[in-house]
Backbone as XML, in Angstrom:
<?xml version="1.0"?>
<chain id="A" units="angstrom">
  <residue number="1" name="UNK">
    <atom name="N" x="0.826" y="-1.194" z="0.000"/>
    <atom name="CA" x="0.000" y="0.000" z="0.000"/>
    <atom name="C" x="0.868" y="1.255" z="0.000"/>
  </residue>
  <residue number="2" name="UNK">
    <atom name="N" x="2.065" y="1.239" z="0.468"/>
    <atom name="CA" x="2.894" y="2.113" z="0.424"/>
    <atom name="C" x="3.100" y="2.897" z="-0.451"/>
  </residue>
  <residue number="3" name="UNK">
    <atom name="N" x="3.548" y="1.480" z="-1.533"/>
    <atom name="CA" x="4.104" y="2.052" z="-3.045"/>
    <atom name="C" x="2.940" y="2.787" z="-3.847"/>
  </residue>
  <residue number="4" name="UNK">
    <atom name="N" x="1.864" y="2.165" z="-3.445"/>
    <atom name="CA" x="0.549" y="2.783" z="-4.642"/>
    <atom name="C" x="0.454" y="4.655" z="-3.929"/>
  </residue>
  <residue number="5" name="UNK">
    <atom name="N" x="0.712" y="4.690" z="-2.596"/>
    <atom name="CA" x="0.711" y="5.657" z="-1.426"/>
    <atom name="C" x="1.592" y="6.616" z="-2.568"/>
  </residue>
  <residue number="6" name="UNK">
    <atom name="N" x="2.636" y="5.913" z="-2.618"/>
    <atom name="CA" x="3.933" y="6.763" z="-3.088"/>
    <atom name="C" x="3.819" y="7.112" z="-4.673"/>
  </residue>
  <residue number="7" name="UNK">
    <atom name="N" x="3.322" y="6.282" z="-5.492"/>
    <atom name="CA" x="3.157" y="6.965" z="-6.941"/>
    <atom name="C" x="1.938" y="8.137" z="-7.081"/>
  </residue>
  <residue number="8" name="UNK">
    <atom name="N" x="0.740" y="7.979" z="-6.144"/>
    <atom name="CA" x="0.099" y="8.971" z="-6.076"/>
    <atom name="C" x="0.733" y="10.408" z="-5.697"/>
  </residue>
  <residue number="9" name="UNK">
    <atom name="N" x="1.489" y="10.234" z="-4.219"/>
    <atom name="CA" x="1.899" y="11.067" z="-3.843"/>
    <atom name="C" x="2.612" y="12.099" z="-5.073"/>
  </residue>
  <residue number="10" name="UNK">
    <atom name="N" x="3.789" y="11.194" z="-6.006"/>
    <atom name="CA" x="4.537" y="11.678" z="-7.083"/>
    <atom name="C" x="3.768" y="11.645" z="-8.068"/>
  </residue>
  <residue number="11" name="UNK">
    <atom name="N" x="2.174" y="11.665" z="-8.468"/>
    <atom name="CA" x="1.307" y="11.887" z="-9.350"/>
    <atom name="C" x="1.844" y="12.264" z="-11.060"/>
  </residue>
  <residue number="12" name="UNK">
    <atom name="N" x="3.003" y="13.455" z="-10.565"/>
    <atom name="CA" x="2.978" y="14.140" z="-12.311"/>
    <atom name="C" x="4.494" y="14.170" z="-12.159"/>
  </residue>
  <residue number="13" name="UNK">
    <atom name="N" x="5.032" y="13.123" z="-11.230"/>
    <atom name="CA" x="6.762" y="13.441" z="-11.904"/>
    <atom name="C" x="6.987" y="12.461" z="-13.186"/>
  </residue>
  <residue number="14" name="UNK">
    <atom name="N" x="7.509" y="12.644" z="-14.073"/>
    <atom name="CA" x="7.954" y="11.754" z="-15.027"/>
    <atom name="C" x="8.953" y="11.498" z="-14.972"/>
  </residue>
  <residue number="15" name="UNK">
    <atom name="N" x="10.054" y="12.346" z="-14.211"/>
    <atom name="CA" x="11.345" y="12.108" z="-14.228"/>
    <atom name="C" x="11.968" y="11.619" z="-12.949"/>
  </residue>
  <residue number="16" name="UNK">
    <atom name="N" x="13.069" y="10.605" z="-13.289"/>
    <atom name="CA" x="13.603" y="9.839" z="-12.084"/>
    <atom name="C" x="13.420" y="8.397" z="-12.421"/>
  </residue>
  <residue number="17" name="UNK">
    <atom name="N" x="13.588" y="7.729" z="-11.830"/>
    <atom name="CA" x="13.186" y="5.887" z="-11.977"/>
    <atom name="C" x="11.991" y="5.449" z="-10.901"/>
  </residue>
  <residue number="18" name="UNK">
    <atom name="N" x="11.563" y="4.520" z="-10.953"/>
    <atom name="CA" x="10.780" y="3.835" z="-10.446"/>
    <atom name="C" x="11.296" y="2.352" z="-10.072"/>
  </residue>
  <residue number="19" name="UNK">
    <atom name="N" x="11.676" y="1.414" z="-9.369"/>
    <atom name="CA" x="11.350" y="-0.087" z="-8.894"/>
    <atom name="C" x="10.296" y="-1.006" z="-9.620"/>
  </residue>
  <residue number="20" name="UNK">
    <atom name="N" x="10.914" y="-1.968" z="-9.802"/>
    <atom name="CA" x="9.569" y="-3.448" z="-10.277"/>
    <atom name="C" x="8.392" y="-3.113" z="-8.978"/>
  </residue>
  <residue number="21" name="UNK">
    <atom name="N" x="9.022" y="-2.891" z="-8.001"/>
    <atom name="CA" x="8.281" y="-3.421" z="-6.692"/>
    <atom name="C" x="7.398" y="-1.762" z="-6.396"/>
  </residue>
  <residue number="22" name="UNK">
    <atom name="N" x="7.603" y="-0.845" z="-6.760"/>
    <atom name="CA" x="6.635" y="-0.010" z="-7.053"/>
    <atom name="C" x="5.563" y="-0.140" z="-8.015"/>
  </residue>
  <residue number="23" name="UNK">
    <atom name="N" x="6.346" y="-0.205" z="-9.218"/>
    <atom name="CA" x="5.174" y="-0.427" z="-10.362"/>
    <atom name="C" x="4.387" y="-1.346" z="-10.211"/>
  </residue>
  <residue number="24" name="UNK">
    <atom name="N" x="4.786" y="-2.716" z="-9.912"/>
    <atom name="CA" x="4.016" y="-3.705" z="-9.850"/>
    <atom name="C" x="2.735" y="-3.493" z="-8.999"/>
  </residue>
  <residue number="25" name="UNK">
    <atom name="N" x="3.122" y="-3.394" z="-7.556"/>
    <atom name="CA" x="2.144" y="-3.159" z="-6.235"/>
    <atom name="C" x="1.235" y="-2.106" z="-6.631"/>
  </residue>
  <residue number="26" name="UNK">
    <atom name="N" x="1.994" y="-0.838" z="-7.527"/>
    <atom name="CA" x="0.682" y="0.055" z="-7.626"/>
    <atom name="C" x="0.201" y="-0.645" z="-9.290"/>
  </residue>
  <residue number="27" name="UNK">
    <atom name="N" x="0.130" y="-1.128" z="-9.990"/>
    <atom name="CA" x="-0.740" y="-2.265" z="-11.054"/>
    <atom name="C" x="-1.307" y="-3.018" z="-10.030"/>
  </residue>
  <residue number="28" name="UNK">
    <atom name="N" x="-1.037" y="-3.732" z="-9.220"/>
    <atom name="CA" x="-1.946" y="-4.583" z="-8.560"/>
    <atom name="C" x="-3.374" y="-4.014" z="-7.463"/>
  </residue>
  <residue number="29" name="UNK">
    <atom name="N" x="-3.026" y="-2.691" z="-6.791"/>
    <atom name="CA" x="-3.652" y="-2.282" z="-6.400"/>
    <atom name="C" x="-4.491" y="-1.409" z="-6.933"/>
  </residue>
  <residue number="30" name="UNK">
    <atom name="N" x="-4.051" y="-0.683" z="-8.001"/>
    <atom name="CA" x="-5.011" y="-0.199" z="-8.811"/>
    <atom name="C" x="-5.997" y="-1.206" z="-9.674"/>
  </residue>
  <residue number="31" name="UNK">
    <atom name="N" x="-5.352" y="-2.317" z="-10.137"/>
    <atom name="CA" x="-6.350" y="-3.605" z="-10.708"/>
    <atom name="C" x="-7.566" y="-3.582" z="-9.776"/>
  </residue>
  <residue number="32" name="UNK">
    <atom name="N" x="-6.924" y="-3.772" z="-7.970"/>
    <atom name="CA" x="-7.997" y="-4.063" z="-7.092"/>
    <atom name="C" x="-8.738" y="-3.075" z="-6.649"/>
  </residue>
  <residue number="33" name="UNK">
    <atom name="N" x="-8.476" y="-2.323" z="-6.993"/>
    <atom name="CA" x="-9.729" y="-0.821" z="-6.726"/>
    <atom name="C" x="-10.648" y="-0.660" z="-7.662"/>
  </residue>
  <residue number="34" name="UNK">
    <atom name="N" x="-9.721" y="-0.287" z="-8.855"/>
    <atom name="CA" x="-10.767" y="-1.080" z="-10.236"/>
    <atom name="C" x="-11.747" y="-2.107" z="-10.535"/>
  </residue>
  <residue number="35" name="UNK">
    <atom name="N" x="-11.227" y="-3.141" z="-10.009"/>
    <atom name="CA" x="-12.556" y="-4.159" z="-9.925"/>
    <atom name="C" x="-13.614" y="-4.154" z="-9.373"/>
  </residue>
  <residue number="36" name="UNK">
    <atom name="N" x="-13.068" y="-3.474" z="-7.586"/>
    <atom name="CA" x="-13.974" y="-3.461" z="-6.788"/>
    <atom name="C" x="-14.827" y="-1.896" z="-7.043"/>
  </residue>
  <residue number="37" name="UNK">
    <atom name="N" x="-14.824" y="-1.448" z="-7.676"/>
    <atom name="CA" x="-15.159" y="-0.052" z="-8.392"/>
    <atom name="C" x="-16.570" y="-0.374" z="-8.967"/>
  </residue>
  <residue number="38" name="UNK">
    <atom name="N" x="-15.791" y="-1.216" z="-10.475"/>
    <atom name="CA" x="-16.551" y="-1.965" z="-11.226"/>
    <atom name="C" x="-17.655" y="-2.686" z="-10.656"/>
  </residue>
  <residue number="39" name="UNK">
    <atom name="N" x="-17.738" y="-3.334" z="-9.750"/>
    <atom name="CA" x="-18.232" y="-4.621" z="-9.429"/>
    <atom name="C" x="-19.065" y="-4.038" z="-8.757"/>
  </residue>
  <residue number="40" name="UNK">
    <atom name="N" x="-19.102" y="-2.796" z="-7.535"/>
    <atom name="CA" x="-19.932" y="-2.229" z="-6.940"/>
    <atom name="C" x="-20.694" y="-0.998" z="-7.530"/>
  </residue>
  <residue number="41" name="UNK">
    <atom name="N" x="-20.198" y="-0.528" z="-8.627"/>
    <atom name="CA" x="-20.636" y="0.415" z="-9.481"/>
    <atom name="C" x="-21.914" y="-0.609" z="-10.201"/>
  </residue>
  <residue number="42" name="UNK">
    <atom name="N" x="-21.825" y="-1.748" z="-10.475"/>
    <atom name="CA" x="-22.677" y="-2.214" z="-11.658"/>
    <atom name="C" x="-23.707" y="-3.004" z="-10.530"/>
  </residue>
  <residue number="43" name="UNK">
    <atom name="N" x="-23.380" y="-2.996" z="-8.994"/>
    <atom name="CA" x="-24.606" y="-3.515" z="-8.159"/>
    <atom name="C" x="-25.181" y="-2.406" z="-8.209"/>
  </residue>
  <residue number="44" name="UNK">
    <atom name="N" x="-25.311" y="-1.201" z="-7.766"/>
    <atom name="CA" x="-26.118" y="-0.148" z="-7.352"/>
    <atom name="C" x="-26.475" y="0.891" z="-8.409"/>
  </residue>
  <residue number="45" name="UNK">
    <atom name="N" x="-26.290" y="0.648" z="-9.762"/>
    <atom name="CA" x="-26.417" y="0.882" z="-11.056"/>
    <atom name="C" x="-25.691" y="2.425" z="-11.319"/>
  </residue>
  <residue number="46" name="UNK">
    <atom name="N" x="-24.507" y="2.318" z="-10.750"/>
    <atom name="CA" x="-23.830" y="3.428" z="-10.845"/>
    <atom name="C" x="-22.328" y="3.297" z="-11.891"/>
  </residue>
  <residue number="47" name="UNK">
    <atom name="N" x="-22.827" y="3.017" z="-13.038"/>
    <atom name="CA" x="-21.525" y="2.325" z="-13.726"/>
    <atom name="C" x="-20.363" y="3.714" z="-13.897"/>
  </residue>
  <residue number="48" name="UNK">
    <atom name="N" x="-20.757" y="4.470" z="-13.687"/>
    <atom name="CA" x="-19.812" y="5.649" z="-14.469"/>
    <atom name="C" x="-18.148" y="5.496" z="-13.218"/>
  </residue>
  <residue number="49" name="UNK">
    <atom name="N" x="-18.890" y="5.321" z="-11.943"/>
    <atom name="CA" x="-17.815" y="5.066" z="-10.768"/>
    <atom name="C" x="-16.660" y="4.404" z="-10.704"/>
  </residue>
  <residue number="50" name="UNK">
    <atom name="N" x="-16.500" y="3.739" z="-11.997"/>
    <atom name="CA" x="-15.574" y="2.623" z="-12.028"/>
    <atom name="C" x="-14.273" y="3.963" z="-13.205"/>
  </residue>
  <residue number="51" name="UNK">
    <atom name="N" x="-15.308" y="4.708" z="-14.530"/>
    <atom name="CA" x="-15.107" y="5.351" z="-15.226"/>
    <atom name="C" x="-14.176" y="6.957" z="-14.499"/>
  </residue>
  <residue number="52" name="UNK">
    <atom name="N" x="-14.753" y="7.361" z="-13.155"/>
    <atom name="CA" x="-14.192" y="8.718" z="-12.610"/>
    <atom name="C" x="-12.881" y="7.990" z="-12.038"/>
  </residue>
  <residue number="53" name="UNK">
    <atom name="N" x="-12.787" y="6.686" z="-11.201"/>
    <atom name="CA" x="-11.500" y="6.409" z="-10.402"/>
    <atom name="C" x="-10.364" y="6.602" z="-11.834"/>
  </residue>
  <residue number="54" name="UNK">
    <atom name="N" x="-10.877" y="5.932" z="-12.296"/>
    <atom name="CA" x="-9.943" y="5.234" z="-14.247"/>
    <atom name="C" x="-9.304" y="6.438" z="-14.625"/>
  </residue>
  <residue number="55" name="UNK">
    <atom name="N" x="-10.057" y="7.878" z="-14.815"/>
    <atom name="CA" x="-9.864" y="9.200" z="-14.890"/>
    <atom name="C" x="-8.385" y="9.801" z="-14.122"/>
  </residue>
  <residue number="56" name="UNK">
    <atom name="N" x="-9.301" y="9.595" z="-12.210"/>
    <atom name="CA" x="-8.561" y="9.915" z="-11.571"/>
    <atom name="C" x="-7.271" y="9.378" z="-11.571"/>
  </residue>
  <residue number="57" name="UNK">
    <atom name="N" x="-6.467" y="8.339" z="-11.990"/>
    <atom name="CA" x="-5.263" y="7.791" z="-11.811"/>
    <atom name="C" x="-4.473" y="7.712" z="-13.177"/>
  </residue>
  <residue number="58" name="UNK">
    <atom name="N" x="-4.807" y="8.420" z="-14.220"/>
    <atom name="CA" x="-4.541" y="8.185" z="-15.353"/>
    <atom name="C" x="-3.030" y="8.554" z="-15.263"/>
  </residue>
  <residue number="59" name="UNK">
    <atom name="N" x="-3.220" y="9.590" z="-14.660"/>
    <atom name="CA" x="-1.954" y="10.618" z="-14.707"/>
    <atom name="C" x="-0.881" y="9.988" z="-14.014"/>
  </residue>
  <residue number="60" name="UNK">
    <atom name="N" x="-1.025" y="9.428" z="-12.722"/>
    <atom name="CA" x="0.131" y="9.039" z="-11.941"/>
    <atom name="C" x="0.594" y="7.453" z="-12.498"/>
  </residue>
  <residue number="61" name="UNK">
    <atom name="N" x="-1.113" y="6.681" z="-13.096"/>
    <atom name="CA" x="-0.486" y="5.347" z="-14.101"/>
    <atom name="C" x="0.521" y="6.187" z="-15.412"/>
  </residue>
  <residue number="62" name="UNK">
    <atom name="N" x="0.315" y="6.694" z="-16.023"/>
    <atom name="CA" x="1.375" y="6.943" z="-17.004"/>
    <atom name="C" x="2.453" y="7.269" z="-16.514"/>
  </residue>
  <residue number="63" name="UNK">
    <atom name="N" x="3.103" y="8.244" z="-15.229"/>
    <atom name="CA" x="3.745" y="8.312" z="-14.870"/>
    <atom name="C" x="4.902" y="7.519" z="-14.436"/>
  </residue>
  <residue number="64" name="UNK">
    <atom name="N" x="4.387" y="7.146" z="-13.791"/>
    <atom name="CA" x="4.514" y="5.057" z="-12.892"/>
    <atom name="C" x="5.619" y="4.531" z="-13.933"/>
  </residue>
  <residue number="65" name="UNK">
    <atom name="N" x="4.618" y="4.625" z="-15.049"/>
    <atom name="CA" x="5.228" y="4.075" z="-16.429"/>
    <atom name="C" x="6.357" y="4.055" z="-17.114"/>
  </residue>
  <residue number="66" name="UNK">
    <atom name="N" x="6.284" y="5.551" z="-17.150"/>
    <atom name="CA" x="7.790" y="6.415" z="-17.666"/>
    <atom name="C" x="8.302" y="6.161" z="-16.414"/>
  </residue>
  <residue number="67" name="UNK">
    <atom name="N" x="8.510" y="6.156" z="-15.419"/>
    <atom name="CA" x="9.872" y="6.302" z="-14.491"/>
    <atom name="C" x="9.860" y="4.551" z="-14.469"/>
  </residue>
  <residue number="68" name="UNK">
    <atom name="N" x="9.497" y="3.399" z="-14.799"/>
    <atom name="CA" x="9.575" y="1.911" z="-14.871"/>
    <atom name="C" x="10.578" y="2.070" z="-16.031"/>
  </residue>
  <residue number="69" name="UNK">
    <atom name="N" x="10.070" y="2.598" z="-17.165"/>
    <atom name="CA" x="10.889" y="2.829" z="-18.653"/>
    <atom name="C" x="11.898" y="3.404" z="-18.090"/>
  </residue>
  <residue number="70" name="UNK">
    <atom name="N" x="12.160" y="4.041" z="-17.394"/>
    <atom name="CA" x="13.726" y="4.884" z="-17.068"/>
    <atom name="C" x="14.356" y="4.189" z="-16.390"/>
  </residue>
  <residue number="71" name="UNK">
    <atom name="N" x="13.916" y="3.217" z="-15.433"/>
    <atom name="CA" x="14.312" y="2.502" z="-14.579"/>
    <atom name="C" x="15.433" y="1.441" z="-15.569"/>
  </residue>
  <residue number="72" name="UNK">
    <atom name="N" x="15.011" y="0.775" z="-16.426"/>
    <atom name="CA" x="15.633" y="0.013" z="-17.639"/>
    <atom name="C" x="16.530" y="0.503" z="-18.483"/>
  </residue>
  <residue number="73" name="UNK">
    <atom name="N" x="17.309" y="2.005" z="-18.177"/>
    <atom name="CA" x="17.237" y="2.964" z="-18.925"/>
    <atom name="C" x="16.903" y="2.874" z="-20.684"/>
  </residue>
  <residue number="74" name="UNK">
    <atom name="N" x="15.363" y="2.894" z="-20.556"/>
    <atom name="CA" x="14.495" y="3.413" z="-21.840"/>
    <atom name="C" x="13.792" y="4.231" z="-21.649"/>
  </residue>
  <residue number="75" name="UNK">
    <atom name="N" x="13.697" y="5.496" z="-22.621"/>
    <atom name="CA" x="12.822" y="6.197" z="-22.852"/>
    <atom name="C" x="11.454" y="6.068" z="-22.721"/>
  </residue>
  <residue number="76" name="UNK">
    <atom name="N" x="10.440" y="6.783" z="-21.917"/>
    <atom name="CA" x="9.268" y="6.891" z="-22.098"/>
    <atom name="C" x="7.911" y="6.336" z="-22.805"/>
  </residue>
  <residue number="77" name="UNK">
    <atom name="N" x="8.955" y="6.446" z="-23.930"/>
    <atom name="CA" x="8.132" y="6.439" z="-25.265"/>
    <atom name="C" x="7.714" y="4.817" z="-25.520"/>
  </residue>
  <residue number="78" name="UNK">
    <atom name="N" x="8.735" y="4.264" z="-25.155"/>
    <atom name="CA" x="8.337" y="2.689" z="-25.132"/>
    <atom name="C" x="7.242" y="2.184" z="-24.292"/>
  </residue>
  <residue number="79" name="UNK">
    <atom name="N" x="6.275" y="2.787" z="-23.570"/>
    <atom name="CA" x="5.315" y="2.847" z="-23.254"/>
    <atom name="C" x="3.832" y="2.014" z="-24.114"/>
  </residue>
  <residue number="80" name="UNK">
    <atom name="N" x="4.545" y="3.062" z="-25.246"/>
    <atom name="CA" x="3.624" y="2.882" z="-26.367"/>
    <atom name="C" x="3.779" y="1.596" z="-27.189"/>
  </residue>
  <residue number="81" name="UNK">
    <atom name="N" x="4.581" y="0.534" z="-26.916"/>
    <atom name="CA" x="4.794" y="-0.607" z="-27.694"/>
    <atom name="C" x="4.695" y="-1.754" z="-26.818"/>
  </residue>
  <residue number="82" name="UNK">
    <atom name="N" x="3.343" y="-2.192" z="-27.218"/>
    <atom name="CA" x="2.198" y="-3.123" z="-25.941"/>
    <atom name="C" x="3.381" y="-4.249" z="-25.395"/>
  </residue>
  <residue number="83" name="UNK">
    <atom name="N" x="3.635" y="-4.763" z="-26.077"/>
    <atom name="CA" x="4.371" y="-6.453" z="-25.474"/>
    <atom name="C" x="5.728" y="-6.140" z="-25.076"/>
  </residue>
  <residue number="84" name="UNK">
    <atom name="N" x="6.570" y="-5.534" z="-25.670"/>
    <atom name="CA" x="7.947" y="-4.783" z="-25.174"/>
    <atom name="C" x="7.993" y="-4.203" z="-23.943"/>
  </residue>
  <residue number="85" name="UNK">
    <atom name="N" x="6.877" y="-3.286" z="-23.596"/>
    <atom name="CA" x="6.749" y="-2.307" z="-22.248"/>
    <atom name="C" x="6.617" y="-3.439" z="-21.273"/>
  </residue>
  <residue number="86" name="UNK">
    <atom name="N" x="5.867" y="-4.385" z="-21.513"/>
    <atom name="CA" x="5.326" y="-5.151" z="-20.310"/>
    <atom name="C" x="7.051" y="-6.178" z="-20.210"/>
  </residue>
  <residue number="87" name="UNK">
    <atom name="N" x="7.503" y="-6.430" z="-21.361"/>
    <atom name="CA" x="8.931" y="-7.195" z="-20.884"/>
    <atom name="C" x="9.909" y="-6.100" z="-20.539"/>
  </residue>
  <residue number="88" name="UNK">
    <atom name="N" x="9.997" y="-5.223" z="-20.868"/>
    <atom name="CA" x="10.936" y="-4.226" z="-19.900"/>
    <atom name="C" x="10.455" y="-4.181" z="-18.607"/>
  </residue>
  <residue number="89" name="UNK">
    <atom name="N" x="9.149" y="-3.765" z="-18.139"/>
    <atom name="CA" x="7.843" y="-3.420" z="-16.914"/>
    <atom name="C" x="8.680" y="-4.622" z="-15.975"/>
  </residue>
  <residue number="90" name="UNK">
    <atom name="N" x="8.838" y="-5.960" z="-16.871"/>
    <atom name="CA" x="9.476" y="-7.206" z="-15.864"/>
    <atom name="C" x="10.588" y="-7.442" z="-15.598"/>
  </residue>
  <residue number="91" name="UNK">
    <atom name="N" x="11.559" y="-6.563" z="-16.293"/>
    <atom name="CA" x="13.120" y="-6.825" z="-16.289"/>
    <atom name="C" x="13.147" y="-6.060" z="-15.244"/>
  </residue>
  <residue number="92" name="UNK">
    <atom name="N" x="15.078" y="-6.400" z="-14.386"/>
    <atom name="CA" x="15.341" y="-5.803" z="-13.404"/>
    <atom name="C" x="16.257" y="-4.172" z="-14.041"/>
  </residue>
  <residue number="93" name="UNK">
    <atom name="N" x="15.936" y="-3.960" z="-12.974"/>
    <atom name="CA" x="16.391" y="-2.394" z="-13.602"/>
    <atom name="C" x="17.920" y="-2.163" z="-13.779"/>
  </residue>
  <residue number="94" name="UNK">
    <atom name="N" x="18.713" y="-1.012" z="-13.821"/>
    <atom name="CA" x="20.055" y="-1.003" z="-14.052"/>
    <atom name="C" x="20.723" y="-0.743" z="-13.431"/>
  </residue>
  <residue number="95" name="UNK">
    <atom name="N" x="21.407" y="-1.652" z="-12.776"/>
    <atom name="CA" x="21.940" y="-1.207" z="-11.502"/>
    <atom name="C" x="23.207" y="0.380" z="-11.776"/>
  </residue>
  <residue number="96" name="UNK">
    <atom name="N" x="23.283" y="1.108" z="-10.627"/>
    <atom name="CA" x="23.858" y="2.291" z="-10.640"/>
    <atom name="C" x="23.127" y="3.091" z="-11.573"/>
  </residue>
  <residue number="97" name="UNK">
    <atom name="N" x="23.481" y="4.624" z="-11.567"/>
    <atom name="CA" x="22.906" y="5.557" z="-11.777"/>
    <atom name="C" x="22.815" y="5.257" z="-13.295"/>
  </residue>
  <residue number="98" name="UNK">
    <atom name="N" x="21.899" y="6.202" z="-13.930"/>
    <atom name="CA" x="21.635" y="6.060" z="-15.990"/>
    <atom name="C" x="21.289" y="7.660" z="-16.182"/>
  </residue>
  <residue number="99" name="UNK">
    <atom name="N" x="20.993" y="7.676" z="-17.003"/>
    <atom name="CA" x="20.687" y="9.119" z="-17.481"/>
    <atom name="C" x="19.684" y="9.575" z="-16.903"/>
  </residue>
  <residue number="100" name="UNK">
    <atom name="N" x="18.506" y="9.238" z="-16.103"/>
    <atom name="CA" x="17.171" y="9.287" z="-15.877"/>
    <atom name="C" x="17.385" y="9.138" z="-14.258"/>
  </residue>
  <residue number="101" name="UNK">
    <atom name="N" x="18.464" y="9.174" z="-13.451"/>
    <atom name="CA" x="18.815" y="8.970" z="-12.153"/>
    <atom name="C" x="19.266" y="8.173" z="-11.432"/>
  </residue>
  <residue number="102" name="UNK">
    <atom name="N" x="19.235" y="8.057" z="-10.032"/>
    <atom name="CA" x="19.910" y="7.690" z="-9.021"/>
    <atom name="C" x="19.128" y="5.914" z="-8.981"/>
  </residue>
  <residue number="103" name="UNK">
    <atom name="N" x="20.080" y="5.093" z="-8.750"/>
    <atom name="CA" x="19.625" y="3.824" z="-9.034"/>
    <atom name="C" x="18.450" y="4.076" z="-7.313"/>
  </residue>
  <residue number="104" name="UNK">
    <atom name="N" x="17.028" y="3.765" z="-7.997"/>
    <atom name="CA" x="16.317" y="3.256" z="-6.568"/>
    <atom name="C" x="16.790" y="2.306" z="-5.725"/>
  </residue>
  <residue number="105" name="UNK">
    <atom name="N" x="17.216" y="1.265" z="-5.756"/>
    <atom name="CA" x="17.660" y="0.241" z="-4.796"/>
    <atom name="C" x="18.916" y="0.840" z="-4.260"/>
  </residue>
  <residue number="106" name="UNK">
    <atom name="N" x="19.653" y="1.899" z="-4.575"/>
    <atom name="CA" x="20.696" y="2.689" z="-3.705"/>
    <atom name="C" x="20.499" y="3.796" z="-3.169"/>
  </residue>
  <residue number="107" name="UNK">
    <atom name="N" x="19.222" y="3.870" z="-3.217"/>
    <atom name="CA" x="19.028" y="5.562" z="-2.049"/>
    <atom name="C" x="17.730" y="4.202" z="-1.407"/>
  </residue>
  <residue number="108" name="UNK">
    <atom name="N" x="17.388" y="4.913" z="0.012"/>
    <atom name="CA" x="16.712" y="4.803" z="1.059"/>
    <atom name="C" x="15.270" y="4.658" z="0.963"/>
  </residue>
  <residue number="109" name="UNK">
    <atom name="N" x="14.163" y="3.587" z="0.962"/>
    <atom name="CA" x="12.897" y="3.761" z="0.595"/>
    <atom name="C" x="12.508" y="5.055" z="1.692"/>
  </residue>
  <residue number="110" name="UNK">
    <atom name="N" x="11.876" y="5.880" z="1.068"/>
    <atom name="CA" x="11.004" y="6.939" z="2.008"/>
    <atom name="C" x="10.063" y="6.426" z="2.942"/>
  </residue>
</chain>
């Protein structure tokens, strides 16, 4: 809960790296808010509820994204290339610093 805590918190940075173990936890927890969104939105016939959270996190999921892509040191942009992003998304990142920053696993979780 931390990590999902922590990409919100950093909502609109794009720059810097991100951890597997960030990205992942906040994909998993956003999956599980999403569902349970969904699932209770379509009991009480309120479907749009699932549609405003999806809204609300768009920004800090893309984000998330690009600093995962930096983490690998790749560009951003690979985001945009469905099956590649998700095998970078799974690779371990690079150890020591890259162009895009300070290796996460060598500075201090907050």
């Amino acid at each position: 809960m931390n990590y999902y805590l922590a990409v919100l918190k950093n909502y609109a940075t794009f720059g810097g790296r991100a951890r597997r173990s960030e990205f992942w936890y906040f994909v998993l927890i956003n999956s599980a808010i999403s569902f349970v969104l969904g699932f209770v939105g379509g009991m009480i016939k309120v479907e749009f509820l699932h549609n405003i959270y999806s809204l609300a996190v768009l920004v800090p999921t893309i984000a998330v994204g690009v600093r995962r892509m930096h983490d690998v040191g790749k560009s951003g942009w690979f985001l945009l290339i469905p099956i590649y992003s998700l095998i970078l998304a799974a690779t371990a990142g690079a150890t020591g610093d890259n162009e895009y920053g300070a290796d996460p696993k060598a500075t201090p979780a907050a």
